[in-house]
CHARMM internal coordinates of N, CA and C (Angstrom, degrees):
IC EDIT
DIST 1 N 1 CA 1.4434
DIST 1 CA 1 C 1.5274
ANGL 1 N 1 CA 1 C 108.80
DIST 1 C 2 N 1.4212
ANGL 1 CA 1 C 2 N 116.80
DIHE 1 N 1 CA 1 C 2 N 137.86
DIST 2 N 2 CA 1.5034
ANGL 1 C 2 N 2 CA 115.75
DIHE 1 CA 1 C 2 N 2 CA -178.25
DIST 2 CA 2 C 1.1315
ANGL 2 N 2 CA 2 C 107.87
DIHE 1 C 2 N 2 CA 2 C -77.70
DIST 2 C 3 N 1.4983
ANGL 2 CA 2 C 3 N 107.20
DIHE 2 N 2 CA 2 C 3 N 152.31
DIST 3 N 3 CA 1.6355
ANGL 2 C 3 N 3 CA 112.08
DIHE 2 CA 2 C 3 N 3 CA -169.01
DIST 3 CA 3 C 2.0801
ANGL 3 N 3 CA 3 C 88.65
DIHE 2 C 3 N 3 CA 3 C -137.67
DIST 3 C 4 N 1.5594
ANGL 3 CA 3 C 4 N 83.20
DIHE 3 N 3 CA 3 C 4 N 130.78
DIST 4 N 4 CA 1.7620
ANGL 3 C 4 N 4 CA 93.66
DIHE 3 CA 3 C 4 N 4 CA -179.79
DIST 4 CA 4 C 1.6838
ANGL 4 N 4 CA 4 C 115.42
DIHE 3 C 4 N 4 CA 4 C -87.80
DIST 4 C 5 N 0.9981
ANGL 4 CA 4 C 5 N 102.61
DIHE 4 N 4 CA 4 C 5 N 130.21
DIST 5 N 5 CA 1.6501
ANGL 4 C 5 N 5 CA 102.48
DIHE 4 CA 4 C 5 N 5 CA 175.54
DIST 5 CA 5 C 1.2695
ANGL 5 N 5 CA 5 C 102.92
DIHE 4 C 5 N 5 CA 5 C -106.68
DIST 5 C 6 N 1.4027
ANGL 5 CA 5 C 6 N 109.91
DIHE 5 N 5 CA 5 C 6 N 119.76
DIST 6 N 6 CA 1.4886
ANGL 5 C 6 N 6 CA 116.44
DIHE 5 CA 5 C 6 N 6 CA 178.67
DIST 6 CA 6 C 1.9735
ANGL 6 N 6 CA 6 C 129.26
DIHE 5 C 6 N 6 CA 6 C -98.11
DIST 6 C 7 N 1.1106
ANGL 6 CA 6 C 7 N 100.83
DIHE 6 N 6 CA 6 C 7 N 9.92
DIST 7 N 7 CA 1.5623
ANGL 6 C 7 N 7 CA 118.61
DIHE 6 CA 6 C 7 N 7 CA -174.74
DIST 7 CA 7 C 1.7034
ANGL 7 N 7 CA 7 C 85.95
DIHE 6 C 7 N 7 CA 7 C -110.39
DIST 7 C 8 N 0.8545
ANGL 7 CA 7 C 8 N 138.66
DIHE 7 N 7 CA 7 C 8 N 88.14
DIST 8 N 8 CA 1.2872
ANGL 7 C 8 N 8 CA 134.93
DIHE 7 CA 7 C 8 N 8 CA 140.55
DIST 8 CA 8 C 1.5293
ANGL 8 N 8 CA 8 C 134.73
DIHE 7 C 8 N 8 CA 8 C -133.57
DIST 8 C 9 N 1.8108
ANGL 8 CA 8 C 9 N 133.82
DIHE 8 N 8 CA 8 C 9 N 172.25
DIST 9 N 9 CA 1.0007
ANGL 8 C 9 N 9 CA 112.87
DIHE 8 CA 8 C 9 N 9 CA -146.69
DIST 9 CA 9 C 1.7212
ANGL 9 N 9 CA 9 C 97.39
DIHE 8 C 9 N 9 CA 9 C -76.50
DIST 9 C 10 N 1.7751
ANGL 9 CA 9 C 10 N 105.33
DIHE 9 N 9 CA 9 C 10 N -176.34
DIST 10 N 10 CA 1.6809
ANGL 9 C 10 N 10 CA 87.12
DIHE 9 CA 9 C 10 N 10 CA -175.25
DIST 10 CA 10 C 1.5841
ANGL 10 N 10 CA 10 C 83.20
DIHE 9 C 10 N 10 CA 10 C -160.43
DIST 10 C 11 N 1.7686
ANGL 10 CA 10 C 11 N 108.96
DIHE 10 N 10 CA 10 C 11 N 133.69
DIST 11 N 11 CA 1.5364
ANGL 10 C 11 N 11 CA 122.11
DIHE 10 CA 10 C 11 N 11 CA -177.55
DIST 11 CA 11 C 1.2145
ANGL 11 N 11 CA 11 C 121.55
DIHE 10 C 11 N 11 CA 11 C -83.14
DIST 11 C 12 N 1.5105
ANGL 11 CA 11 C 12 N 147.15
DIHE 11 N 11 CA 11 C 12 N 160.60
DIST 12 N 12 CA 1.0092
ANGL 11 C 12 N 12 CA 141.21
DIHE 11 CA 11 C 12 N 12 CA -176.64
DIST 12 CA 12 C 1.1844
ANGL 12 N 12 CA 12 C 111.97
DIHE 11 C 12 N 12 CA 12 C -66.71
DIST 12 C 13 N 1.2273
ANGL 12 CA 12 C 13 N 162.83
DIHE 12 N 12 CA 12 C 13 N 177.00
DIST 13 N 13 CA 1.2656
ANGL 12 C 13 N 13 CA 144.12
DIHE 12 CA 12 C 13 N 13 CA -51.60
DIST 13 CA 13 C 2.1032
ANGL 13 N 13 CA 13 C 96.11
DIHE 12 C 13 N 13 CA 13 C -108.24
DIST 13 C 14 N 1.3142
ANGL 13 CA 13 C 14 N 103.32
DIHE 13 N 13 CA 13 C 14 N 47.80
DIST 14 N 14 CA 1.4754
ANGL 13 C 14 N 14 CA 102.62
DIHE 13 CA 13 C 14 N 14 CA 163.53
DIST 14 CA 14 C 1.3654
ANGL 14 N 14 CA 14 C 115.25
DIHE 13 C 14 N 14 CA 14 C -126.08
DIST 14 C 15 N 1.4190
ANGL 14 CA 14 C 15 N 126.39
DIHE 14 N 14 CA 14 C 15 N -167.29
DIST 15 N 15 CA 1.2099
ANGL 14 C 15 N 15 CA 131.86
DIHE 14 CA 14 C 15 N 15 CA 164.45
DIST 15 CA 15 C 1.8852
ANGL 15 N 15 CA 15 C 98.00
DIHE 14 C 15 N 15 CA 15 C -149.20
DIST 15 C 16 N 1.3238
ANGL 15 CA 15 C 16 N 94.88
DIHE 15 N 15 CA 15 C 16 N 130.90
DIST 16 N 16 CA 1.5714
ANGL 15 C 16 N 16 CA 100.15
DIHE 15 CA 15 C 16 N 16 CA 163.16
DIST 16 CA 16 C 1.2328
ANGL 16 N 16 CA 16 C 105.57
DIHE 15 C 16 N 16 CA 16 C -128.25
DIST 16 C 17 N 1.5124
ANGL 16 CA 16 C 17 N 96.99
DIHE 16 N 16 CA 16 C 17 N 168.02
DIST 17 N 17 CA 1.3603
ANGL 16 C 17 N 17 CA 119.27
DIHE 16 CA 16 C 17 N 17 CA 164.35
DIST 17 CA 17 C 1.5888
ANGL 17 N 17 CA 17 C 105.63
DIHE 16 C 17 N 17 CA 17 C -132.74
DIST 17 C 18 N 1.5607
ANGL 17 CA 17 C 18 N 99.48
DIHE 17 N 17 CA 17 C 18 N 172.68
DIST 18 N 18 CA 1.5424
ANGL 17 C 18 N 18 CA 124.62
DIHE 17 CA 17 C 18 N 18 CA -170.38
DIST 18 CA 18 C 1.3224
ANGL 18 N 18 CA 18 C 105.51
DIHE 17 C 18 N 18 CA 18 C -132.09
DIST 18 C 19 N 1.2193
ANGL 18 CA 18 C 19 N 108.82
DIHE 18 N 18 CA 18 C 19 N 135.48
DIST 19 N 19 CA 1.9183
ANGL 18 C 19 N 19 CA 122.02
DIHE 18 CA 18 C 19 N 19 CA 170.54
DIST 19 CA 19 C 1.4682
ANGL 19 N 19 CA 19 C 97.36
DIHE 18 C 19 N 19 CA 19 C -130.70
DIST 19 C 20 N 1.4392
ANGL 19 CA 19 C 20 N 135.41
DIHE 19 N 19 CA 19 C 20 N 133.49
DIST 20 N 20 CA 1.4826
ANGL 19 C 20 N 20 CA 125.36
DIHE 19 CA 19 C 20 N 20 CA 138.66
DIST 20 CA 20 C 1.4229
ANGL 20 N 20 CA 20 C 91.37
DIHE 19 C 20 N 20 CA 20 C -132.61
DIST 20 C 21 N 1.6730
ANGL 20 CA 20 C 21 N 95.98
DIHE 20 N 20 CA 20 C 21 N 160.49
DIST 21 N 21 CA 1.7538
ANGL 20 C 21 N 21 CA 112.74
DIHE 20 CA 20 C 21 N 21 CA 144.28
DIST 21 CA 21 C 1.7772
ANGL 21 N 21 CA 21 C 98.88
DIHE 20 C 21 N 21 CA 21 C -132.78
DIST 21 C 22 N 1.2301
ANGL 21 CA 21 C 22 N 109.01
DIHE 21 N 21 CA 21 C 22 N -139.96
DIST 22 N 22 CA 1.4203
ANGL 21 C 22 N 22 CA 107.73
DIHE 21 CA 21 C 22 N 22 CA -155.55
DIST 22 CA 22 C 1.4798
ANGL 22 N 22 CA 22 C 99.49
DIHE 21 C 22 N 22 CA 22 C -98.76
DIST 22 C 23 N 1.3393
ANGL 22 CA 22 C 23 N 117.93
DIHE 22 N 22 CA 22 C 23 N 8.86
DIST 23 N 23 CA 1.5601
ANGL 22 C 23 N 23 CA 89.51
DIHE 22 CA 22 C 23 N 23 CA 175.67
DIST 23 CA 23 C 2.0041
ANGL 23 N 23 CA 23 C 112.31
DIHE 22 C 23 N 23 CA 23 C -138.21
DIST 23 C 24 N 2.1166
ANGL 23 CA 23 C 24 N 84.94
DIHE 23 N 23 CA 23 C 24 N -6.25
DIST 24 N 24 CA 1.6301
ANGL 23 C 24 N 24 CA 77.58
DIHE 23 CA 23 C 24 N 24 CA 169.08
DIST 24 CA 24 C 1.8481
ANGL 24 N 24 CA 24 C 98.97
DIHE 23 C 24 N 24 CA 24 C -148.38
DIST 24 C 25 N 1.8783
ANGL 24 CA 24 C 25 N 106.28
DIHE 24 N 24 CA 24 C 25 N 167.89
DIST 25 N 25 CA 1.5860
ANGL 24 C 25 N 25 CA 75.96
DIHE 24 CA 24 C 25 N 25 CA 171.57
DIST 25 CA 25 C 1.7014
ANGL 25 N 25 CA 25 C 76.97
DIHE 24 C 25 N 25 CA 25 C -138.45
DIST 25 C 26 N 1.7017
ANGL 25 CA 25 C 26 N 105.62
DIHE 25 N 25 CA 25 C 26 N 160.10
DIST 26 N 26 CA 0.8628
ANGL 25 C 26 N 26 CA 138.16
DIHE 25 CA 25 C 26 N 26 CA 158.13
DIST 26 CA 26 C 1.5269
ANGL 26 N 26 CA 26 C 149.45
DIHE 25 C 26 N 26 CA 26 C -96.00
DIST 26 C 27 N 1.1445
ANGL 26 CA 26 C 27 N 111.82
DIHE 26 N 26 CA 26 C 27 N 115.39
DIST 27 N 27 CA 1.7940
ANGL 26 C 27 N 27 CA 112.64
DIHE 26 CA 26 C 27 N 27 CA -168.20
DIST 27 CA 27 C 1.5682
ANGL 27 N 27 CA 27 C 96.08
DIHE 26 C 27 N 27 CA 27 C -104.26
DIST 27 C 28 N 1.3972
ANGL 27 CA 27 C 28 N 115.11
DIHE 27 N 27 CA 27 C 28 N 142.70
DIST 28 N 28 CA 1.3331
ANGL 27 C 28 N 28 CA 130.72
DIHE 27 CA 27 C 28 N 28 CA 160.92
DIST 28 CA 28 C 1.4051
ANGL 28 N 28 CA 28 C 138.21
DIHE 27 C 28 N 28 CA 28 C -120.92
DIST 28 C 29 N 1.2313
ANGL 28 CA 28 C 29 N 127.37
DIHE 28 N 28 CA 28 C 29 N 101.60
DIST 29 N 29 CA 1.4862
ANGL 28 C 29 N 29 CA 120.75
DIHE 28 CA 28 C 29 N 29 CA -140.25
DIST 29 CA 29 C 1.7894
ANGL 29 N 29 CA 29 C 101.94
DIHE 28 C 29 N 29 CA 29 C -118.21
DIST 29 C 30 N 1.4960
ANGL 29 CA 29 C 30 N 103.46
DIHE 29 N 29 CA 29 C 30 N 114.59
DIST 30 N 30 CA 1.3131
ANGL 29 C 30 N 30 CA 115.04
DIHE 29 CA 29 C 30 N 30 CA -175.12
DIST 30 CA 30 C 1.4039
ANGL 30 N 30 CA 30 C 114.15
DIHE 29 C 30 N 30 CA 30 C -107.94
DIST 30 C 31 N 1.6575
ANGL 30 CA 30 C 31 N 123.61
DIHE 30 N 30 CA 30 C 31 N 167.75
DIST 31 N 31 CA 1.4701
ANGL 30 C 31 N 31 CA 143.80
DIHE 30 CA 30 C 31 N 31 CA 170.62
DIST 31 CA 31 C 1.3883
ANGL 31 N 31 CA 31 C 83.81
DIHE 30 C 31 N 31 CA 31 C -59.60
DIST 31 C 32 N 1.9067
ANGL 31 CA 31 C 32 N 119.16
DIHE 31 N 31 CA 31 C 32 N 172.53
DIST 32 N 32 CA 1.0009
ANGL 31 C 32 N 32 CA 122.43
DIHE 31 CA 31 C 32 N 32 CA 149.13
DIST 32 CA 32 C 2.0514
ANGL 32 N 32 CA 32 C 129.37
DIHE 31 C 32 N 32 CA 32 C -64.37
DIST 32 C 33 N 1.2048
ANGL 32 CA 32 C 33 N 104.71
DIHE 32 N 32 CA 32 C 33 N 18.94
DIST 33 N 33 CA 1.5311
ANGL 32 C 33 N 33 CA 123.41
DIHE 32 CA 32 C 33 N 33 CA -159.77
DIST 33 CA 33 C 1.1579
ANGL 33 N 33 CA 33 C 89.23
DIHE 32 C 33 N 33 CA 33 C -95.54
DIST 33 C 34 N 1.5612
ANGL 33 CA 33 C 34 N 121.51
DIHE 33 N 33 CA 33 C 34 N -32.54
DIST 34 N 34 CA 1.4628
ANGL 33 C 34 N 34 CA 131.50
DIHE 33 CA 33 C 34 N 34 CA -158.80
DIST 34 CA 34 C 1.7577
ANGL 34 N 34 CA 34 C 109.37
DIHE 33 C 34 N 34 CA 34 C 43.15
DIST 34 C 35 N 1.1444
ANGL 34 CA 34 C 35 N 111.09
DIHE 34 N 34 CA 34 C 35 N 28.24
DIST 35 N 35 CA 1.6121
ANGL 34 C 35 N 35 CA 124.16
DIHE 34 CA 34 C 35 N 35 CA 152.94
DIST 35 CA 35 C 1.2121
ANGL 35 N 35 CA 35 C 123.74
DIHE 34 C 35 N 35 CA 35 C -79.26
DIST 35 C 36 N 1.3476
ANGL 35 CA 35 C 36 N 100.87
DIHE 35 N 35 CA 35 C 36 N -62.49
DIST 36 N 36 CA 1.7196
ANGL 35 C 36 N 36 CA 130.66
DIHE 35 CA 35 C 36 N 36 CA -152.77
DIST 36 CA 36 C 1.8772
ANGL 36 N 36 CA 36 C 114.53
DIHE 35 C 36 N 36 CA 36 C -97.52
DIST 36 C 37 N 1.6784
ANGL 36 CA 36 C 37 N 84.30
DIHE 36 N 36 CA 36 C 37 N 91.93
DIST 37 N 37 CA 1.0382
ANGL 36 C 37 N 37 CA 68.59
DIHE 36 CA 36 C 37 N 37 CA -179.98
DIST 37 CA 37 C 1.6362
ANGL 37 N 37 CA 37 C 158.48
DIHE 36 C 37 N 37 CA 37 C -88.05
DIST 37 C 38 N 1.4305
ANGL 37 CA 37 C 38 N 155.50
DIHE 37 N 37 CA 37 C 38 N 126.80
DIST 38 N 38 CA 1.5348
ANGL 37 C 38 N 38 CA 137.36
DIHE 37 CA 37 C 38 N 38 CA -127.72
DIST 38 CA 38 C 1.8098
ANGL 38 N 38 CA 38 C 108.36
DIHE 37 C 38 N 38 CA 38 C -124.26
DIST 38 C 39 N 1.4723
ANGL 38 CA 38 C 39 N 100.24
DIHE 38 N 38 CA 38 C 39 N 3.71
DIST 39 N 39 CA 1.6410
ANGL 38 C 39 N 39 CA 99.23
DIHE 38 CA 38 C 39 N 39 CA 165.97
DIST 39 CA 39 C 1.4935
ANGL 39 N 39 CA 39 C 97.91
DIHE 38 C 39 N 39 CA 39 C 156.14
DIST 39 C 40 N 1.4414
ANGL 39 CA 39 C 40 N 113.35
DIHE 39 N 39 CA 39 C 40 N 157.43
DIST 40 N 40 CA 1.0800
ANGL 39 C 40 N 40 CA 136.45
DIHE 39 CA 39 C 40 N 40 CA 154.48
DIST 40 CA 40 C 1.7516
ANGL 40 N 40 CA 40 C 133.04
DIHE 39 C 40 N 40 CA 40 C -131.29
DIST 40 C 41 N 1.5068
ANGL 40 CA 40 C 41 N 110.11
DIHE 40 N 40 CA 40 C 41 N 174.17
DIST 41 N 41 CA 1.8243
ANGL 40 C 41 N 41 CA 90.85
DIHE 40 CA 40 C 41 N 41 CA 173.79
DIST 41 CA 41 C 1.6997
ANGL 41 N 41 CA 41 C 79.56
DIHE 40 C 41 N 41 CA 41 C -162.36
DIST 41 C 42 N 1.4996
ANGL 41 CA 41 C 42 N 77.69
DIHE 41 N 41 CA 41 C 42 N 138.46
DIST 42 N 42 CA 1.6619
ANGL 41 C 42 N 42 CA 99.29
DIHE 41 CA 41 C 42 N 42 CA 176.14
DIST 42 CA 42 C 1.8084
ANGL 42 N 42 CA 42 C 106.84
DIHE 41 C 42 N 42 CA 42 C -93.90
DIST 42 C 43 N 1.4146
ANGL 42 CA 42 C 43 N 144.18
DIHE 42 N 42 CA 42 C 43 N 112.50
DIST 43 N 43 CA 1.1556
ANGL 42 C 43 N 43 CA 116.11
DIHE 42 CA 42 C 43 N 43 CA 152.91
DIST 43 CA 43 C 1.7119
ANGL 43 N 43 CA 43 C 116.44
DIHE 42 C 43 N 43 CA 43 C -104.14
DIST 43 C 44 N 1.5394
ANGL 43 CA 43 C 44 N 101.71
DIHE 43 N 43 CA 43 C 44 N 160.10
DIST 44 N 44 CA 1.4405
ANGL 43 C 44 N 44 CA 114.89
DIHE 43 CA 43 C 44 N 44 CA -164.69
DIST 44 CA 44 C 0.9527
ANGL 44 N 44 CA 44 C 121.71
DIHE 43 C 44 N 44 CA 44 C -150.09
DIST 44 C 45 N 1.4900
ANGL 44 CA 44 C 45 N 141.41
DIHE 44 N 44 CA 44 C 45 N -175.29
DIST 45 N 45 CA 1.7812
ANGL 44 C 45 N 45 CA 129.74
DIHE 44 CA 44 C 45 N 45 CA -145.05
DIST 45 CA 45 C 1.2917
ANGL 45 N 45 CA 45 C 121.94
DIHE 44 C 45 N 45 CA 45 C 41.53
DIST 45 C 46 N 1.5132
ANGL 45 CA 45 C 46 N 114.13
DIHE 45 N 45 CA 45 C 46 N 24.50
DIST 46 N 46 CA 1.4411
ANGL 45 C 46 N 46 CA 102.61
DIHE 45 CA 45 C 46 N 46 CA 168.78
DIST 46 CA 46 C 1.0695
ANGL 46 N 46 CA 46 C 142.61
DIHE 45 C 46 N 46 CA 46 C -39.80
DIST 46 C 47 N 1.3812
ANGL 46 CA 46 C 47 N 121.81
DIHE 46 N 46 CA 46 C 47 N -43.89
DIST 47 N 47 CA 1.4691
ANGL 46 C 47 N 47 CA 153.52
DIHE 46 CA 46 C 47 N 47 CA 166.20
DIST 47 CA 47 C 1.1463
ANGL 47 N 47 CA 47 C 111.79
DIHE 46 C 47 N 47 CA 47 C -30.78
DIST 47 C 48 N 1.9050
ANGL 47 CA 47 C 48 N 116.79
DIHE 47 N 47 CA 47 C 48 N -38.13
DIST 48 N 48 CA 1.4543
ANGL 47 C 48 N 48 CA 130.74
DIHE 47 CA 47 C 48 N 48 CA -141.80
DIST 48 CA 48 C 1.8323
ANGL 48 N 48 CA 48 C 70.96
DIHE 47 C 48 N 48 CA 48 C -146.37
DIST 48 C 49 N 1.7118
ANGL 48 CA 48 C 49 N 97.57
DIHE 48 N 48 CA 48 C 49 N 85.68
DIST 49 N 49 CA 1.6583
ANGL 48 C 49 N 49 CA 91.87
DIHE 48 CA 48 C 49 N 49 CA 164.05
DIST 49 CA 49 C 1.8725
ANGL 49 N 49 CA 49 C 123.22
DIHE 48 C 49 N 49 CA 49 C -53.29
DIST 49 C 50 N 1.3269
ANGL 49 CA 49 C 50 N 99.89
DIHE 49 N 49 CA 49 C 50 N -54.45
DIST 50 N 50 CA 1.4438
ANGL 49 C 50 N 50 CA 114.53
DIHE 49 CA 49 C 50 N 50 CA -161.08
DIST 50 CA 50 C 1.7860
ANGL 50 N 50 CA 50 C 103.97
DIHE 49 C 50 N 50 CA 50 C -68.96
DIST 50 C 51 N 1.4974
ANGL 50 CA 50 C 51 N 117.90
DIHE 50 N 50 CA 50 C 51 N 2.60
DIST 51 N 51 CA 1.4294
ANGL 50 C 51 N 51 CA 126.49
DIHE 50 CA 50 C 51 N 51 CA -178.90
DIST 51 CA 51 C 1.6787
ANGL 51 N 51 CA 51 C 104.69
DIHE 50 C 51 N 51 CA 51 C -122.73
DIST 51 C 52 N 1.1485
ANGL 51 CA 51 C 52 N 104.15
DIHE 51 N 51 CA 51 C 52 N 36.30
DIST 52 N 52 CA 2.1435
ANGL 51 C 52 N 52 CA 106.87
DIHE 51 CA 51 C 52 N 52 CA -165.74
DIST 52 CA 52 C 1.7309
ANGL 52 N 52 CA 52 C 73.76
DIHE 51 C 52 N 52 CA 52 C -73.56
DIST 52 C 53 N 1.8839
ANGL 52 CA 52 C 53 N 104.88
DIHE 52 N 52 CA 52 C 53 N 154.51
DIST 53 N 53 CA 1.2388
ANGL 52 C 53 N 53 CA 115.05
DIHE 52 CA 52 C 53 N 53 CA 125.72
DIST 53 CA 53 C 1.6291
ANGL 53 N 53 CA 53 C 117.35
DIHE 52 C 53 N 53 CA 53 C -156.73
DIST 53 C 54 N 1.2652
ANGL 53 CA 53 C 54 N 111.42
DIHE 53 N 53 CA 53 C 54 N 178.63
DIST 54 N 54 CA 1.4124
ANGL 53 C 54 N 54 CA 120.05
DIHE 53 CA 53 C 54 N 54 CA -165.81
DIST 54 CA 54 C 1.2246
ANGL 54 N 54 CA 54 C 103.51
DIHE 53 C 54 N 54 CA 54 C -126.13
DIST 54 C 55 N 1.4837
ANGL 54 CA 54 C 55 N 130.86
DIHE 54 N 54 CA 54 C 55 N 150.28
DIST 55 N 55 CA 1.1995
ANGL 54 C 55 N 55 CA 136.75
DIHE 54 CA 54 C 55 N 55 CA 135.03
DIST 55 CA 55 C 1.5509
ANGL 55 N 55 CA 55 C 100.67
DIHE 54 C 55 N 55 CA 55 C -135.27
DIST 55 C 56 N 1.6071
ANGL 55 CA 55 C 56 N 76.90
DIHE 55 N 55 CA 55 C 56 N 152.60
DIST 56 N 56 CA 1.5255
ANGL 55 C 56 N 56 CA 114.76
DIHE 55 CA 55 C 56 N 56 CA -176.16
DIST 56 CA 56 C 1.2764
ANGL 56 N 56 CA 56 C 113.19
DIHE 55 C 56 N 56 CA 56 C -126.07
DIST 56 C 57 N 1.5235
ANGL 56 CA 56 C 57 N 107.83
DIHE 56 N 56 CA 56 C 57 N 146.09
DIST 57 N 57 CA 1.5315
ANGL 56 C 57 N 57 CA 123.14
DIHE 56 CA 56 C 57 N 57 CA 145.71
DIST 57 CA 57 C 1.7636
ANGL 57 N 57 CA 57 C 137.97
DIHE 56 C 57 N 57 CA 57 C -113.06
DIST 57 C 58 N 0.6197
ANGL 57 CA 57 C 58 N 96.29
DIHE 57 N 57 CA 57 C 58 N 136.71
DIST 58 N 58 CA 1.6416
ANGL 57 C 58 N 58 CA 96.98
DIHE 57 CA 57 C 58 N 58 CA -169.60
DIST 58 CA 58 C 1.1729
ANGL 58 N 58 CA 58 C 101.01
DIHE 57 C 58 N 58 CA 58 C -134.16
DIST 58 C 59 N 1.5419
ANGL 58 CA 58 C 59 N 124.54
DIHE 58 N 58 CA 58 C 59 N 126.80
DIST 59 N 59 CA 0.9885
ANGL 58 C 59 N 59 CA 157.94
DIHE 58 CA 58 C 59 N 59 CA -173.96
DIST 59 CA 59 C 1.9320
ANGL 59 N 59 CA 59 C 112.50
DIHE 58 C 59 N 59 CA 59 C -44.16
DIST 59 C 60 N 1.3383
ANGL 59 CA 59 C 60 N 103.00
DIHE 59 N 59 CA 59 C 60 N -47.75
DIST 60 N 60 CA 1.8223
ANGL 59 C 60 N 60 CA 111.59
DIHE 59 CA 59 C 60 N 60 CA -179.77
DIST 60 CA 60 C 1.2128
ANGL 60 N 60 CA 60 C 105.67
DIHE 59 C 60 N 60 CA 60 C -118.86
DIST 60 C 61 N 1.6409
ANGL 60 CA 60 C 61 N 126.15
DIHE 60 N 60 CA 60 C 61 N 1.04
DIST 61 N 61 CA 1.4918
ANGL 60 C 61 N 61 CA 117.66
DIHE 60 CA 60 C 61 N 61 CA 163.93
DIST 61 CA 61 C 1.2426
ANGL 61 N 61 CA 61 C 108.84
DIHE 60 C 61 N 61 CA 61 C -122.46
DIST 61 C 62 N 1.3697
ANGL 61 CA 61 C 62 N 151.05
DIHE 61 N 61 CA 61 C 62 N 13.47
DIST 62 N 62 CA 1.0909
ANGL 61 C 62 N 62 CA 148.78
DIHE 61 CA 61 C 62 N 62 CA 125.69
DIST 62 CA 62 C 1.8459
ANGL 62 N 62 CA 62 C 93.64
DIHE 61 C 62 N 62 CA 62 C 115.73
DIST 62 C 63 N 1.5140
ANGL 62 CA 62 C 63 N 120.54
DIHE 62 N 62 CA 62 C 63 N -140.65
DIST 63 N 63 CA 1.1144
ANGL 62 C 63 N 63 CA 126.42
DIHE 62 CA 62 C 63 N 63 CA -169.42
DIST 63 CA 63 C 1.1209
ANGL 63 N 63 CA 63 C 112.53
DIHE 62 C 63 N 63 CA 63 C -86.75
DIST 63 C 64 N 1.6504
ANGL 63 CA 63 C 64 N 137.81
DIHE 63 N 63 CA 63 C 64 N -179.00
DIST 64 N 64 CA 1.4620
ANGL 63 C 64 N 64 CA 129.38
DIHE 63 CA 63 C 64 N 64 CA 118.33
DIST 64 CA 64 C 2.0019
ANGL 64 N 64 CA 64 C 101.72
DIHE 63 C 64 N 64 CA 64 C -155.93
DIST 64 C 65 N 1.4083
ANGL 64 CA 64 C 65 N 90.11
DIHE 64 N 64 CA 64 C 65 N 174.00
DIST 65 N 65 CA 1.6649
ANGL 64 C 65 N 65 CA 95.67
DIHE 64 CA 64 C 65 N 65 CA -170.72
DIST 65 CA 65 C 1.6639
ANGL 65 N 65 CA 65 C 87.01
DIHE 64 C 65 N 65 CA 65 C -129.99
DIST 65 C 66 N 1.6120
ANGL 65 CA 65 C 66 N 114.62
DIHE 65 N 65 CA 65 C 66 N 124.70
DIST 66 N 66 CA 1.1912
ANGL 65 C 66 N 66 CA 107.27
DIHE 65 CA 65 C 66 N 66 CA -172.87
DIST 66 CA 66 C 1.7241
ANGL 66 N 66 CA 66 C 101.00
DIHE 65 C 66 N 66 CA 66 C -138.93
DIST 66 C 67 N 1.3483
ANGL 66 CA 66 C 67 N 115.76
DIHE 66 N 66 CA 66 C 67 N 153.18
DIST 67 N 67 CA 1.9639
ANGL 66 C 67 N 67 CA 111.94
DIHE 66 CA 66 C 67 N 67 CA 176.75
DIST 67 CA 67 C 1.7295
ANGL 67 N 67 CA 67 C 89.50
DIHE 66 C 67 N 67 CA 67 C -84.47
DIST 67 C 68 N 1.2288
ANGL 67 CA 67 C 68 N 109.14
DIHE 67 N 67 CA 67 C 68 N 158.79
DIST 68 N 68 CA 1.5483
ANGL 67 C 68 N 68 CA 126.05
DIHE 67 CA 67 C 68 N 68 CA -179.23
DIST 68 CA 68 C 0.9843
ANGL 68 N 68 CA 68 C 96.62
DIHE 67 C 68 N 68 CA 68 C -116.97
DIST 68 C 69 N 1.7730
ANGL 68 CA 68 C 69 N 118.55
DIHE 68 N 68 CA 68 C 69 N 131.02
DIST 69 N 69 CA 1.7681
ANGL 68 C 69 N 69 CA 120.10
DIHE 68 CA 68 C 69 N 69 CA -176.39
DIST 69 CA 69 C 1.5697
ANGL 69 N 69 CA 69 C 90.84
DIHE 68 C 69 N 69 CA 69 C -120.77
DIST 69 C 70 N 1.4689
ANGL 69 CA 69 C 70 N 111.26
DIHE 69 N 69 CA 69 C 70 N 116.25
DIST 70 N 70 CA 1.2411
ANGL 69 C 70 N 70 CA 109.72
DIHE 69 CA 69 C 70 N 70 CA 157.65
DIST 70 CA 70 C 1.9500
ANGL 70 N 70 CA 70 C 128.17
DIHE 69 C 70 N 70 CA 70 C -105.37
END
COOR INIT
IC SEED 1 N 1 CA 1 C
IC BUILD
């Protein structure tokens, strides 16, 4: 079950939020209205570092499906 962390850092004229549990985490990226929302990105395979990936949406650049190299 996702669990929200609400102390996190936060950019000028957005608002995010954070969800993880153990197998995905979630970013939520808002207007300063904290209504409207302007993108998100799911990453997943946590479990399976060397198999991470993300997709995102963003509001004026549209989608993408990407591997995460840590």
């Amino acid at each position: 079950m996702l669990k929200e962390y609400g102390n996190i850092r936060q950019e000028k004229n957005t608002f995010r939020r954070y969800f993880t549990d153990e197998e995905i985490d979630l970013y939520i990226w808002y207007k300063n209205d904290k209504k409207t929302v302007i993108g998100f990105q799911i990453i997943y395979n946590l479990k399976w570092e060397d198999n991470m990936k993300a997709f995102t949406w963003d509001i004026f650049k549209g989608t993408s499906h990407t591997k995460v190299y840590t």
